[in-house]
C-alpha positions as protocol buffer text, in pm:
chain_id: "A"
residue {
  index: 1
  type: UNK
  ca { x: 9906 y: 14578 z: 9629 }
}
residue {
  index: 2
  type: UNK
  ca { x: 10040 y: 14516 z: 9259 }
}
residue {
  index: 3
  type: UNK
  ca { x: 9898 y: 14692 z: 9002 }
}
residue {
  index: 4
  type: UNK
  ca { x: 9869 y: 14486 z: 8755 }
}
residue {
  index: 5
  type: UNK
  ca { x: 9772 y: 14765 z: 8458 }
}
residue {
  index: 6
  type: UNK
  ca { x: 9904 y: 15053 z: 8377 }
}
residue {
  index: 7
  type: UNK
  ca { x: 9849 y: 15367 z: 8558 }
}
residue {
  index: 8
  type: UNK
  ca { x: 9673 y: 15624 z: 8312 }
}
residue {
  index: 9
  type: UNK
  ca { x: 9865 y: 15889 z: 8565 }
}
residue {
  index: 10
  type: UNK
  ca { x: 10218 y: 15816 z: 8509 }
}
residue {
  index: 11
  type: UNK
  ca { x: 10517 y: 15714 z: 8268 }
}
residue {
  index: 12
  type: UNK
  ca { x: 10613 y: 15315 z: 8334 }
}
residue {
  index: 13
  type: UNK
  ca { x: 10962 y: 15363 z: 8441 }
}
residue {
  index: 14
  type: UNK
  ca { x: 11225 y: 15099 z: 8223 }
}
residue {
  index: 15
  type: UNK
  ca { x: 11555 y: 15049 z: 8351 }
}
residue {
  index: 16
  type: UNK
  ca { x: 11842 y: 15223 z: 8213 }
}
residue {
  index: 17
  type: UNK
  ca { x: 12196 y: 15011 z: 8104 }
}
residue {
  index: 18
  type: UNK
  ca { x: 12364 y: 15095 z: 8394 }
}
residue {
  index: 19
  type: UNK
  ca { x: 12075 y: 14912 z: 8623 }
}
residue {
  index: 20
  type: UNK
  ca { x: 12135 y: 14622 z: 8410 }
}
residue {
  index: 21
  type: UNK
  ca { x: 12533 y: 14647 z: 8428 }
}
residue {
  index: 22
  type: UNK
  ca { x: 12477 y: 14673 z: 8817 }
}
residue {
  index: 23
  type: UNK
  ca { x: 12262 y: 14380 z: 8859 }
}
residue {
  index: 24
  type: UNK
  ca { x: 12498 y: 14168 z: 8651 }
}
residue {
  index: 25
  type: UNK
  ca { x: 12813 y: 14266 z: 8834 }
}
residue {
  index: 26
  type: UNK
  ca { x: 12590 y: 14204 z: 9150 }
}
residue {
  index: 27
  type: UNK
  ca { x: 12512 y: 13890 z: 9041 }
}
residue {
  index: 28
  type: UNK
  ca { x: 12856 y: 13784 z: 8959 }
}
residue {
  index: 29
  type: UNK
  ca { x: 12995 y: 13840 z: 9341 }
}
residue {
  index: 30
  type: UNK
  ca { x: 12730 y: 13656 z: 9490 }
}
residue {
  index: 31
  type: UNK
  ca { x: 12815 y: 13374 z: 9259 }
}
residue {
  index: 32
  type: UNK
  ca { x: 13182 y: 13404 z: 9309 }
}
residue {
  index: 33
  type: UNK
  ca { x: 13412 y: 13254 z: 9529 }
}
residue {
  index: 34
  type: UNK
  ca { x: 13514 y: 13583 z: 9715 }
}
residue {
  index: 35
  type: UNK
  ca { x: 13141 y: 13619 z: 9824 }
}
residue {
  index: 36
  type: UNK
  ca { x: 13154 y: 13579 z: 10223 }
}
residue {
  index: 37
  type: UNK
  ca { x: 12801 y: 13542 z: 10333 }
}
residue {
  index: 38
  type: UNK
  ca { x: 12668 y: 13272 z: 10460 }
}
residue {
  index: 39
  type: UNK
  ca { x: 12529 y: 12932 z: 10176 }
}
residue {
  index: 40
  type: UNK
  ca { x: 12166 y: 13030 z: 10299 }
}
residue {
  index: 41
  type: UNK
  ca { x: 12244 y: 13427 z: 10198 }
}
residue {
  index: 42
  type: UNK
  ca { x: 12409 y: 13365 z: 9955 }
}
residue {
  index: 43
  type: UNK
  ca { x: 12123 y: 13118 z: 9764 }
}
residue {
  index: 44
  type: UNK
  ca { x: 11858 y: 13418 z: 9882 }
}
residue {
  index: 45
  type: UNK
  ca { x: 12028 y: 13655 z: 9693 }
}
residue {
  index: 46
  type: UNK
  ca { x: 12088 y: 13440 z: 9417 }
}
residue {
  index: 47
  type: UNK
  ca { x: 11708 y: 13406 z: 9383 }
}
residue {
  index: 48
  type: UNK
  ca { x: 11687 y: 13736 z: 9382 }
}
residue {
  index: 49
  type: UNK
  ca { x: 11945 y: 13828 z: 9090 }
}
residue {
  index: 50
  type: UNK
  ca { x: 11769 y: 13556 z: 8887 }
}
residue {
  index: 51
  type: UNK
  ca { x: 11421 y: 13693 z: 8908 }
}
residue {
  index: 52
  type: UNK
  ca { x: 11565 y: 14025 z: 8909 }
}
residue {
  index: 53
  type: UNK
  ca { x: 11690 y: 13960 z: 8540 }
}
residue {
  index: 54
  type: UNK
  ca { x: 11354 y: 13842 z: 8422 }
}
residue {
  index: 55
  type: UNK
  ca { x: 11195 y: 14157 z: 8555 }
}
residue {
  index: 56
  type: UNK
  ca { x: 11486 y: 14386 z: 8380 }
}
residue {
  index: 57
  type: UNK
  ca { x: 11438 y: 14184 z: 8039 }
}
residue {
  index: 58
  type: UNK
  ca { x: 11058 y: 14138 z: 8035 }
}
residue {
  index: 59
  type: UNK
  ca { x: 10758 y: 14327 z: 7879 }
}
residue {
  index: 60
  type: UNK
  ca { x: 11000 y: 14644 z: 7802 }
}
residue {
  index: 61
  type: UNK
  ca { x: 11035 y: 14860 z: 7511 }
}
residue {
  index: 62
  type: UNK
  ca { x: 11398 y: 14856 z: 7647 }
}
residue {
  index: 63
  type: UNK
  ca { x: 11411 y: 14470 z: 7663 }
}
residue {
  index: 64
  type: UNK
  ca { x: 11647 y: 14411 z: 7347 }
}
residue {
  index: 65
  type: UNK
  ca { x: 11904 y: 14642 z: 7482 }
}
residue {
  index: 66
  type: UNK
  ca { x: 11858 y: 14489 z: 7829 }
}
residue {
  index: 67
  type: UNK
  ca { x: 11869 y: 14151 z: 7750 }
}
residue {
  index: 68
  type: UNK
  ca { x: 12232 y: 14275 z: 7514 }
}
residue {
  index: 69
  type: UNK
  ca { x: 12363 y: 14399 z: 7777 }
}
residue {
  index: 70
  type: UNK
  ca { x: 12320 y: 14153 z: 8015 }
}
residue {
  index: 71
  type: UNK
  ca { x: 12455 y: 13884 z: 7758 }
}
residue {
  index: 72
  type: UNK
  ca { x: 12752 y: 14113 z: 7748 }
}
residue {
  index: 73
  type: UNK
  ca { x: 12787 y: 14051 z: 8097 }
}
residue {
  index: 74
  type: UNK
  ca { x: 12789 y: 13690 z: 8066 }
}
residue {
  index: 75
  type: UNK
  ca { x: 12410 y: 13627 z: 8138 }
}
residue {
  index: 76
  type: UNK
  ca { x: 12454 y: 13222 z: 7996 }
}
residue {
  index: 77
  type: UNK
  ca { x: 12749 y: 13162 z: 8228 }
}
residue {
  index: 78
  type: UNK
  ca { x: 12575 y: 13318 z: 8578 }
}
residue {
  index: 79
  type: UNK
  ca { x: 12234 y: 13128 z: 8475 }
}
residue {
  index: 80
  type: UNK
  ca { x: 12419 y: 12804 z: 8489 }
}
residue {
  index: 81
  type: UNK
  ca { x: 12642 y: 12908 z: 8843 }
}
residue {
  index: 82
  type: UNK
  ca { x: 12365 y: 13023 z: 8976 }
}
residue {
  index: 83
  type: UNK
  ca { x: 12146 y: 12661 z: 8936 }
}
residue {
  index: 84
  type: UNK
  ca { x: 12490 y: 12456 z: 9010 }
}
residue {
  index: 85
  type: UNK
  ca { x: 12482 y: 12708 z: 9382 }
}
residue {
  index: 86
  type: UNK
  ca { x: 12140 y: 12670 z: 9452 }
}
residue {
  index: 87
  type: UNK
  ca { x: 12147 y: 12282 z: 9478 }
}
residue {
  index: 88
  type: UNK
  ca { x: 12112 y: 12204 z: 9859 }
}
residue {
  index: 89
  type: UNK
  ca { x: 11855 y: 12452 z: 9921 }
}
residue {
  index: 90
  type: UNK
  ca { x: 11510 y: 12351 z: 9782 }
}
residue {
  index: 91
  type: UNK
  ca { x: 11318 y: 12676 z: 9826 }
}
residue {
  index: 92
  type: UNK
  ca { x: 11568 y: 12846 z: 9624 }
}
residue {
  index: 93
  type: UNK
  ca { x: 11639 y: 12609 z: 9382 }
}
residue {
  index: 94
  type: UNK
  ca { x: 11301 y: 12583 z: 9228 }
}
residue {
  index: 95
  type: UNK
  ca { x: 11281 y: 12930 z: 9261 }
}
residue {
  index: 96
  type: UNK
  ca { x: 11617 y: 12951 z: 9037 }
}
residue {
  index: 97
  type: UNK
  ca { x: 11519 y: 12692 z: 8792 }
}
residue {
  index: 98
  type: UNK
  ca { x: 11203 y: 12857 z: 8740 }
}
residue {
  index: 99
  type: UNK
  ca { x: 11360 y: 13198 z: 8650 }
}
residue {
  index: 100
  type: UNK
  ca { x: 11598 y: 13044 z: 8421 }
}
residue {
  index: 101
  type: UNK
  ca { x: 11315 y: 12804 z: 8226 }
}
residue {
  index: 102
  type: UNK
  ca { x: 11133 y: 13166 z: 8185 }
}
residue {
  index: 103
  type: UNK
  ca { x: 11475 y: 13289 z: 8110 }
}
residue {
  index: 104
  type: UNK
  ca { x: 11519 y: 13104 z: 7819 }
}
residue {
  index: 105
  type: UNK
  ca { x: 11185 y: 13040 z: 7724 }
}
residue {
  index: 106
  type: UNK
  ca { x: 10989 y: 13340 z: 7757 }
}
residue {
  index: 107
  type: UNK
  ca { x: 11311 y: 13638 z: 7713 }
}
residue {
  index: 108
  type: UNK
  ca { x: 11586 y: 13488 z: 7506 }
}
residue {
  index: 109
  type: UNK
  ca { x: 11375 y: 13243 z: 7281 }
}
residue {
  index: 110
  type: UNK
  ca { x: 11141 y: 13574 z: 7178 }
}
residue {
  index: 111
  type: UNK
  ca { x: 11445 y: 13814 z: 7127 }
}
residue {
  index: 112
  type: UNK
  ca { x: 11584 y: 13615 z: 6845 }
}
residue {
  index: 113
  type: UNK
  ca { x: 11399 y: 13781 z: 6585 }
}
residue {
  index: 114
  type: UNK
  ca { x: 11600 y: 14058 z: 6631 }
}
residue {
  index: 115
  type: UNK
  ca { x: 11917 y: 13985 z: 6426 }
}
residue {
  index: 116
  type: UNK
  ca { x: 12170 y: 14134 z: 6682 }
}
residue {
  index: 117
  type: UNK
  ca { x: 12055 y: 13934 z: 6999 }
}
residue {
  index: 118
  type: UNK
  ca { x: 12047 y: 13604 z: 6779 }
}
residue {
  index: 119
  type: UNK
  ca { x: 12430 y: 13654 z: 6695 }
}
residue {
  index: 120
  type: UNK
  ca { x: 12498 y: 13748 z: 7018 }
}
residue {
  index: 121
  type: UNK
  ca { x: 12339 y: 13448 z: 7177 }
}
residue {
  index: 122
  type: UNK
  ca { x: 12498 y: 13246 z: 6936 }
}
residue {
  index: 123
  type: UNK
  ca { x: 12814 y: 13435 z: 7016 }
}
residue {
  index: 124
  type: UNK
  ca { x: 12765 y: 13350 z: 7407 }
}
residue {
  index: 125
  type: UNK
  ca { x: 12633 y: 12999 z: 7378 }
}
residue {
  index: 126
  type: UNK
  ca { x: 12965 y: 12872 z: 7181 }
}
residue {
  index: 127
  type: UNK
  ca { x: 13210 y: 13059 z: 7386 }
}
residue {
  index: 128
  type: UNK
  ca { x: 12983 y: 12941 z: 7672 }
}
residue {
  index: 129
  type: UNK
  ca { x: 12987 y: 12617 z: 7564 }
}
residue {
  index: 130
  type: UNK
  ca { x: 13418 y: 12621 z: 7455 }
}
residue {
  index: 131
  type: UNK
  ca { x: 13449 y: 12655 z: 7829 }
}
residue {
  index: 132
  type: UNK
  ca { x: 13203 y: 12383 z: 7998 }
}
residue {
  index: 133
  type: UNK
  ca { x: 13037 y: 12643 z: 8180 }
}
residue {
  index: 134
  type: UNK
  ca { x: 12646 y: 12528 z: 8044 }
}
residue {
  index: 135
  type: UNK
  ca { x: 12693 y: 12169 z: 8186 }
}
residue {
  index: 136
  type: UNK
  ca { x: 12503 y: 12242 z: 8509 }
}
residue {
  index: 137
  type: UNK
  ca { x: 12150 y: 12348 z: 8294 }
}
residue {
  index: 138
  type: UNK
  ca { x: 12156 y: 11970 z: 8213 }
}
residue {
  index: 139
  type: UNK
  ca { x: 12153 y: 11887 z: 8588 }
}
residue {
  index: 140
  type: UNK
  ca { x: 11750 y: 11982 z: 8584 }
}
residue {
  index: 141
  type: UNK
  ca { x: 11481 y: 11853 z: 8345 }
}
residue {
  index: 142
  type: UNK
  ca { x: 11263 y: 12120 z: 8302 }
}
residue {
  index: 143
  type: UNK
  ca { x: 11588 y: 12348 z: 8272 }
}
residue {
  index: 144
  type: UNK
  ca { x: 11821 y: 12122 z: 8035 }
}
residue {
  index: 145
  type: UNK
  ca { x: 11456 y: 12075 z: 7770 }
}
residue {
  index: 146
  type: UNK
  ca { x: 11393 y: 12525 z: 7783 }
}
residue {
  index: 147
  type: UNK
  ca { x: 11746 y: 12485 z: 7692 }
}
residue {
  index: 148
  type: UNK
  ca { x: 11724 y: 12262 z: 7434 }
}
residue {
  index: 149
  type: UNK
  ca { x: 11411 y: 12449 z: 7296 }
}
residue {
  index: 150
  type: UNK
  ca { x: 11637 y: 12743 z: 7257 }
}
residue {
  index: 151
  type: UNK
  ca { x: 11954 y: 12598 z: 7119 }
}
residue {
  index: 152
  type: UNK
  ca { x: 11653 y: 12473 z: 6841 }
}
residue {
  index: 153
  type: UNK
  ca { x: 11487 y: 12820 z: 6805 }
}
residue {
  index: 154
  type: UNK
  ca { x: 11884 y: 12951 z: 6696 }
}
residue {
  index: 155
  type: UNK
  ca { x: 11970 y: 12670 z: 6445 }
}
residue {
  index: 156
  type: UNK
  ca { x: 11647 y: 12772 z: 6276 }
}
residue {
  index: 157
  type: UNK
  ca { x: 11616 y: 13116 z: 6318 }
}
residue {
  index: 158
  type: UNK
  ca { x: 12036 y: 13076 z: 6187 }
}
residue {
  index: 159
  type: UNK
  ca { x: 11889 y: 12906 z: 5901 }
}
residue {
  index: 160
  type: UNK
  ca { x: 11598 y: 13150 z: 5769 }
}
residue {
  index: 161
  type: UNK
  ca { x: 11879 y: 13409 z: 5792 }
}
residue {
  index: 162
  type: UNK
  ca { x: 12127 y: 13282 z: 5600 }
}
residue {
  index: 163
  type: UNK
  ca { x: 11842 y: 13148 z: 5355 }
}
residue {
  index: 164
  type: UNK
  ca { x: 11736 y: 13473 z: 5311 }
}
residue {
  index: 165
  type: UNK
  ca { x: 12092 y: 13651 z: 5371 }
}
residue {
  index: 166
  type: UNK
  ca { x: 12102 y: 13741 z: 4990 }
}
residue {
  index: 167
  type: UNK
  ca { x: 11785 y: 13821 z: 4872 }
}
residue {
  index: 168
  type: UNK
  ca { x: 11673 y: 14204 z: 4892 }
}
residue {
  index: 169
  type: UNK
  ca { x: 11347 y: 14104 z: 5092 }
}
residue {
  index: 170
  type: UNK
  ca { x: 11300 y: 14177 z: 5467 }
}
residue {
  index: 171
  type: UNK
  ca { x: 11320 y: 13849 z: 5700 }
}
residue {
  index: 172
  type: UNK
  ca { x: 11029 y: 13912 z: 5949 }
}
residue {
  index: 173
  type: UNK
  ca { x: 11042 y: 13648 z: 6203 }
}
residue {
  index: 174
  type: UNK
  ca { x: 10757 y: 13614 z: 6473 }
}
residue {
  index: 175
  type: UNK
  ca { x: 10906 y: 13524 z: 6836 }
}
């Protein structure tokens, strides 16, 4: 049985940097080409990194610095592996694409308002984009319009910054 709130008992427990490193460095050998495990492994475990990330990033005090360090280990480029993997097994594929619309939707789209994980998104996206590895989030409606909802969120969250950039006021954005 989930528990669904909050145990009055105990501490949640958040994931430390090193869980996230671990996931992402998981993540990259199942999505690599030394990965020797059979197409219907491999997509199962693919599922799993994917949702795995959504758990690490969501509802955390911890989230910002999860969701950093994950984009520091090439979140953008695994996302859009992962879906281009997944194709020939349905199960897994909407299982995939459904992580990575929440992905972008519901985890990266928020965490713009903090200054440092817009910059490194933007960061991410153009070095992501330099080397042609976002071209399979196209491949999927519901994937290719989250991303296109986010690529809008940071040319207008870009904009209020450098709008505001040099006056002395705070910028308070809400996600």
């Amino acid at each position: 049985m989930v528990q669904e709130t909050p145990s009055p008992l105990v501490q949640p427990i958040y994931a430390s940097s090193r869980v996230a490193n671990m996931l992402m460095h998981s993540w990259n050998h199942v999505a690599s080409i030394s990965f020797t495990g059979s197409a219907e492994h491999r997509c199962s475990l693919l599922a799993a990194c994917v949702g795995g990330a959504v758990g690490l990033a969501q509802s955390s005090p911890q989230a910002p610095n999860r969701i950093s360090d994950m984009l520091h280990q090439d979140l953008l480029h695994l996302l859009a592996k992962s879906i281009s993997l997944v194709q020939k097994s349905p199960p897994h594929r909407q299982t995939v694409c459904e992580g990575i619309v929440w992905m972008l939707c519901d985890i990266l789209s928020p965490a713009t308002v903090h200054r440092e994980i817009l910059s490194l998104i933007r960061r991410c996206v153009a070095a992501a984009l330099k080397r042609g590895d976002l071209r399979p989030l196209a491949t999927y409606p519901e994937v290719r319009n989250a991303w296109s909802v986010l690529h809008k969120l940071l040319d207008q969250r870009e904009m209020v910054y450098s709008r505001f950039k040099k006056s002395p006021r705070t910028v308070i954005l809400c996600g």
